[in-house]
C-alpha positions as CSV (number, residue, x, y, z in Angstrom):
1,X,11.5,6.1,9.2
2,X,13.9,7.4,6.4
3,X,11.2,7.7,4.2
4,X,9.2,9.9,6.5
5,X,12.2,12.2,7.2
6,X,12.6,12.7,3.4
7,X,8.9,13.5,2.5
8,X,8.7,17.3,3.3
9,X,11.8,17.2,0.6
10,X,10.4,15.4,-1.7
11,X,8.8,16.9,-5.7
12,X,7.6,13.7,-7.0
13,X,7.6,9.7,-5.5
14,X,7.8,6.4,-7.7
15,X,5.9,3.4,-5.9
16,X,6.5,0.5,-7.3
17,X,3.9,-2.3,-6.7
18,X,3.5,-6.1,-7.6
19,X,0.8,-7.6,-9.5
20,X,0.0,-9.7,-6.2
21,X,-2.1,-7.2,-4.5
22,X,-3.4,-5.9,-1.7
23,X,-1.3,-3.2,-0.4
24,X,-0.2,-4.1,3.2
25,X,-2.1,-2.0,5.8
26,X,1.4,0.0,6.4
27,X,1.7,1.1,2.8
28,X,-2.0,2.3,3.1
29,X,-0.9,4.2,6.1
30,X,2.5,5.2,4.3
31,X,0.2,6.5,0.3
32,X,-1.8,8.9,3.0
33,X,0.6,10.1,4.8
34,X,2.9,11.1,1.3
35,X,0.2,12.3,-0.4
36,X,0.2,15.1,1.7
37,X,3.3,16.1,0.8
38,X,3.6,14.7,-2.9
39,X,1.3,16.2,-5.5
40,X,2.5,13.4,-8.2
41,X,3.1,10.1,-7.6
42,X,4.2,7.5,-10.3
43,X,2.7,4.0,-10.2
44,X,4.9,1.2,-11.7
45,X,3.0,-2.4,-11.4
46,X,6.1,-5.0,-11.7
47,X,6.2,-8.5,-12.3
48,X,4.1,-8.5,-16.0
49,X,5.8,-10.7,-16.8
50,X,4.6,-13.5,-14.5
51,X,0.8,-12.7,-15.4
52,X,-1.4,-13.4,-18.6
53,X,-2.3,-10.6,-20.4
54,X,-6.1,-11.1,-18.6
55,X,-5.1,-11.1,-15.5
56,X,-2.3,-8.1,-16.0
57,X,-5.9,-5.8,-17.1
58,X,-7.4,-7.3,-13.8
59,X,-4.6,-6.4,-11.4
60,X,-4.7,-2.8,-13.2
61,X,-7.9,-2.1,-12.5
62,X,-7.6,-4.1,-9.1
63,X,-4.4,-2.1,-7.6
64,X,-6.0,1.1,-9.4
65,X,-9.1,1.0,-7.7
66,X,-7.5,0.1,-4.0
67,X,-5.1,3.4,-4.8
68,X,-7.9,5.9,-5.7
69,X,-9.6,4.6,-2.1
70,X,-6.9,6.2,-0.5
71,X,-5.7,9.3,-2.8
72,X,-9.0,9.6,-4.7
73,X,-10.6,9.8,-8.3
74,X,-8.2,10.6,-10.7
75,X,-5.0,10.6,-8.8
76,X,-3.9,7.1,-10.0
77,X,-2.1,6.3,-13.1
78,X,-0.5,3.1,-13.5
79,X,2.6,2.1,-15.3
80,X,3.0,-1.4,-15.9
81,X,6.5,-2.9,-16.8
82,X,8.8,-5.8,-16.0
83,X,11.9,-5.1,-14.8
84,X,13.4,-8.6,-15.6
85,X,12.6,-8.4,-19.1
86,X,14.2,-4.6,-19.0
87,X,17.3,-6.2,-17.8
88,X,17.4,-9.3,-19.9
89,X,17.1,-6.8,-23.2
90,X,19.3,-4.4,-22.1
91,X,22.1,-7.0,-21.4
92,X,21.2,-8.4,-24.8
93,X,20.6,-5.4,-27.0
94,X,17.6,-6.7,-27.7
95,X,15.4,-3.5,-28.8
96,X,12.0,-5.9,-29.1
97,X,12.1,-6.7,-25.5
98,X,13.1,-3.9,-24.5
99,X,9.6,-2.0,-25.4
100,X,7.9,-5.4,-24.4
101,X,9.0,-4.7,-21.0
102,X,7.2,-1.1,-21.0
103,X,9.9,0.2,-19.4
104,X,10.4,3.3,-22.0
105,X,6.8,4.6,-22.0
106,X,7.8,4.8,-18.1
107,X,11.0,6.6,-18.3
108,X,9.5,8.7,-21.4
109,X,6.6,9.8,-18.8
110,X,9.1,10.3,-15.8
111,X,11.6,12.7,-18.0
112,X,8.8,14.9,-19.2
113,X,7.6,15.1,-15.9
114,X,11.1,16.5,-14.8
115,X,11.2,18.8,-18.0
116,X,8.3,20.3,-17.9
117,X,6.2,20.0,-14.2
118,X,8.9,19.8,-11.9
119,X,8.7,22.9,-11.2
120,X,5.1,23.4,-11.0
121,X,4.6,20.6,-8.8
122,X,7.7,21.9,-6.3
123,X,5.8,25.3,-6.0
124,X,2.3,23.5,-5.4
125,X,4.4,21.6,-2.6
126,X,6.1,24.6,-0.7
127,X,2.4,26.2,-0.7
128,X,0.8,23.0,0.7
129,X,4.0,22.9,3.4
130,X,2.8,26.4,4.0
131,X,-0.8,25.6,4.8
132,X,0.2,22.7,7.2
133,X,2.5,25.3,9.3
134,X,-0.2,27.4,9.1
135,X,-2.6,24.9,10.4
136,X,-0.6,23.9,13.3
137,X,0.8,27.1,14.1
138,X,-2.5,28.8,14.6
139,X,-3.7,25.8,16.5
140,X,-0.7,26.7,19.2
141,X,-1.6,29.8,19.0
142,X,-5.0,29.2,20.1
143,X,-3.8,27.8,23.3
144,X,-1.5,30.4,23.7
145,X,-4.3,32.8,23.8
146,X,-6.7,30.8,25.5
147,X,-3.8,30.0,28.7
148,X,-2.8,33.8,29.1
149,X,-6.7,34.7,29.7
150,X,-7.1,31.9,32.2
151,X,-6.0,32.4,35.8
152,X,-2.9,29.7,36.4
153,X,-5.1,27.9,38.9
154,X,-7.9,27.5,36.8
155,X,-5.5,26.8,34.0
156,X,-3.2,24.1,35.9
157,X,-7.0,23.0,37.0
158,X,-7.6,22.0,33.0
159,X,-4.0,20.8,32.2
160,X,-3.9,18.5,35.3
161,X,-7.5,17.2,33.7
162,X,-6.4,17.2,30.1
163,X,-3.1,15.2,31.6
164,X,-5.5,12.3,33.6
165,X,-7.6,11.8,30.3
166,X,-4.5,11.6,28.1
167,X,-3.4,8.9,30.1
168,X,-6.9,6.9,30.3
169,X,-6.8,7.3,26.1
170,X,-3.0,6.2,26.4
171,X,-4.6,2.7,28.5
172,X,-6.9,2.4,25.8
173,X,-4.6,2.9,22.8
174,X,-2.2,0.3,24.4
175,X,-4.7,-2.0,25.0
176,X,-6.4,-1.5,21.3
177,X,-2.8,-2.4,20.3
178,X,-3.0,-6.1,22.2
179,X,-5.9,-7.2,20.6
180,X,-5.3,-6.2,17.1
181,X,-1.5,-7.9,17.3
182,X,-3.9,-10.9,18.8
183,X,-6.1,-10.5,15.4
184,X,-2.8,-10.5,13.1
185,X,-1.2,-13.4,14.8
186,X,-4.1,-15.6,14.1
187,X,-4.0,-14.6,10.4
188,X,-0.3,-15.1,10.2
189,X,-1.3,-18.7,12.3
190,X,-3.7,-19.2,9.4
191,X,-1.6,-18.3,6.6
192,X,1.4,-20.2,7.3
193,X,-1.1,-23.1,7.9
194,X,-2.3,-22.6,4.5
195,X,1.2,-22.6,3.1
196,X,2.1,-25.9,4.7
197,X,-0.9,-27.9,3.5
198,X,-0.6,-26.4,0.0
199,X,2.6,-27.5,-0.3
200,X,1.7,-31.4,1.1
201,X,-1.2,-31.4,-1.4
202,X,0.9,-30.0,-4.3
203,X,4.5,-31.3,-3.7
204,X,3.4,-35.3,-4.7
205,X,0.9,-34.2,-7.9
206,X,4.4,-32.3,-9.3
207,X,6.6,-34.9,-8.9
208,X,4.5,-37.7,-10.4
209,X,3.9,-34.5,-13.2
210,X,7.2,-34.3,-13.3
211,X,8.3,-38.1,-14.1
212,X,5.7,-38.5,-16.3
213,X,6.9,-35.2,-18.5
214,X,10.2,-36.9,-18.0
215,X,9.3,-40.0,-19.6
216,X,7.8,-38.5,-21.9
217,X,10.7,-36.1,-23.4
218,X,12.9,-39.3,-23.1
219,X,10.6,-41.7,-24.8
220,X,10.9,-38.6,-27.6
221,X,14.2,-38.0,-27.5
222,X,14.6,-34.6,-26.4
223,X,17.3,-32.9,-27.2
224,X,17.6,-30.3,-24.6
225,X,15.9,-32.5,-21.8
226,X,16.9,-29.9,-18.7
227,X,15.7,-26.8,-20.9
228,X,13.1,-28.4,-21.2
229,X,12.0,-30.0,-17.9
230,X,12.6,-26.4,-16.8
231,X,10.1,-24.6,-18.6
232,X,7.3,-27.6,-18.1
233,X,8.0,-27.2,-14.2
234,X,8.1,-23.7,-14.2
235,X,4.3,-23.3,-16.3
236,X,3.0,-26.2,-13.8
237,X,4.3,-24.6,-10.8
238,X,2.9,-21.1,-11.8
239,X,-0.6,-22.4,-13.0
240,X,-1.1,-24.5,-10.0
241,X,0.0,-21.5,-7.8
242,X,-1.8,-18.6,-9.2
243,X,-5.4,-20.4,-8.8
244,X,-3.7,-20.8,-4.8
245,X,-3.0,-17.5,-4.6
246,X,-5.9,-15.9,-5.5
247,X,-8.3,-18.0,-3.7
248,X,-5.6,-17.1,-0.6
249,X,-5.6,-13.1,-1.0
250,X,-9.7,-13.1,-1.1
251,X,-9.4,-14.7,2.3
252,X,-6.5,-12.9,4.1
253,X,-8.0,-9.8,2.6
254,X,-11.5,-10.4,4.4
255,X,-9.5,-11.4,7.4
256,X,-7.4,-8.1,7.2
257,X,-10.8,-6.0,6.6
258,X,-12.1,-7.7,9.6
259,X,-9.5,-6.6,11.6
260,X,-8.7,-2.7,9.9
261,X,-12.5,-2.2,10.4
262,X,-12.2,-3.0,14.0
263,X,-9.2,-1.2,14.9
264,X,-10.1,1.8,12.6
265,X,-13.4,2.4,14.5
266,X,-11.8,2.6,17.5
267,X,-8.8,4.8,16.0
268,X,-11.8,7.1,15.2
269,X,-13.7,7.2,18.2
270,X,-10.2,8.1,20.1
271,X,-9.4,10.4,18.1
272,X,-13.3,12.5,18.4
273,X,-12.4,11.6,22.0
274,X,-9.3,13.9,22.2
275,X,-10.6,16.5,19.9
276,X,-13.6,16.8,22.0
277,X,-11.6,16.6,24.9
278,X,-9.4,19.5,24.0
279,X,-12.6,21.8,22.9
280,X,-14.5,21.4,25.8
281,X,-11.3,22.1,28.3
282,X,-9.4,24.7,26.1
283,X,-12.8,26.1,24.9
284,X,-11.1,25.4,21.5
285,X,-12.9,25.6,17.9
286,X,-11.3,23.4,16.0
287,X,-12.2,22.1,12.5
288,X,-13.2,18.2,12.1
289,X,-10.7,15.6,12.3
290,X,-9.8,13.4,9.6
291,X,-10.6,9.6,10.3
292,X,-8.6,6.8,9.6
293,X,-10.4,4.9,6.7
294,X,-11.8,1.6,5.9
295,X,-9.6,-0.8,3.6
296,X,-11.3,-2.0,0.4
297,X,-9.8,-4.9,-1.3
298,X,-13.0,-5.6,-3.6
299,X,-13.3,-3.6,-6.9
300,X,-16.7,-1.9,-7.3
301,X,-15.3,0.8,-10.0
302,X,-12.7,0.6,-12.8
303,X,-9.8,3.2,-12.8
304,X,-10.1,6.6,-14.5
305,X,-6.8,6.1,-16.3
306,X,-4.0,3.3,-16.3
307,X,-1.4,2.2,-19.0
């Protein structure tokens, strides 16, 4: 909710993503609704550092392509850094790292942003704030007209019907509501499932791993045994757990399409029902709604630009 208040404010936004995609349904809903108000957003993908160089160019082009499904074509450009190796080098003056982490291509970009756009970007935002007042204003006044040419039976006639509807579409929405926290319970249900019997399957296999590495380093005679240790359980954990993962986000994502597609058609179909509703009693022409979209969590198309 403080994000919301602070959007008609706002010049420019930063959203930082993961590379563990998908964006949750909420930050779908949240890109939309900022876009109207932002006309350049920044994309920082975090966390490089805990992905290969292959699969950093797949999440790219994966968290790219989900982004221009809900800004479009051309509106995505991705910046990706790490922010632990930023941290690590700037505590160590270490220059090297520093540019690993891609963190000063990222502020280079944002600085000549503010130098040189911020300005044309704020005065593209005032006239799009413009056009939404307008919009809504002239929508009010349409009623406005429309209620002093009726006589205040006919008029309190249309209201009182308008009123009735409204609450059969409120039923509806609340009842819509039920069944889709029903759909996301059992995917939660399922996921924590999944997380529980990955973990009984994975916890023996790394700690006979484990004593095995151990014996190994001591039969050696490591020097730096827990230095070592660390970085072998750290590389097993992480290569066991990536293949996990993935497999896991292709199947919460179809589960989550499952239920978006669902709840999005009947978004839609209540929406057309109130904007047909308020035409045909208000004798209202109104332009076409905008529906509420379908998720797409499998890349068909390769960004247009990304760093």
């Amino acid at each position: 909710d403080v994000a919301y208040n602070y959007l008609p404010y706002v010049d420019a936004g930063v959203f930082i993503v993961s590379a563990d995609p998908p964006l949750s349904e909420s930050e779908h809903q949240f890109l939309k609704d900022i876009r109207g108000y932002v006309d350049k957003l920044f994309f920082a993908l975090n966390k490089i550092d805990q992905v290969s160089d292959e699969d950093r160019q797949e999440s790219l082009e994966f968290t790219a392509q989900i982004l221009e499904k809900v800004l479009g074509v051309g509106c995505v450009k991705i910046f990706p850094l790490s922010a632990r190796w930023a941290l690590e080098a700037k505590q160590g003056g270490n220059g090297a790292q520093l540019e690993r982490s891609l963190l000063p291509d990222f502020e280079r970009r944002l600085q000549e942003f503010l130098i040189h756009e911020k300005g044309r970007v704020f005065l593209k935002s005032v006239v799009n704030n413009l056009l939404k007042l307008i919009s809504d204003e002239t929508v009010s006044f349409q009623l406005e007209q429309e209620a002093v040419k009726l006589p205040l039976q006919e008029l309190t006639a249309k209201i009182d019907r308008f009123e009735q509807e409204m609450k059969t579409v409120s039923k509806d929405r609340e009842h819509n509501g039920y069944l889709l926290s029903g759909h996301l319970k059992t995917i939660t249900s399922g996921l924590d499932e999944a997380i529980g019997a990955f973990k009984r399957d994975s916890l023996p296999v790394l700690h006979q791993e484990l004593d095995n590495e151990y014996g190994r380093l001591v039969r050696r005679g490591a020097g730096n045994l827990r230095s070592e240790l660390e970085e072998f359980m750290f590389e097993m954990v992480r290569d066991r757990f990536t293949g996990w993962r993935q497999h896991l986000t292709e199947t919460i994502s179809a589960q989550l399409e499952e239920a978006h597609r669902w709840f999005a058609t009947g978004t839609n179909e209540t929406i057309e029902r109130i904007h047909a509703l308020t035409s045909d009693i208000f004798e209202l022409k109104l332009k076409p709604f905008t529906s509420v979209e379908m998720l797409s969590t499998a890349p068909h198309n390769k960004m247009s630009e990304y760093r």
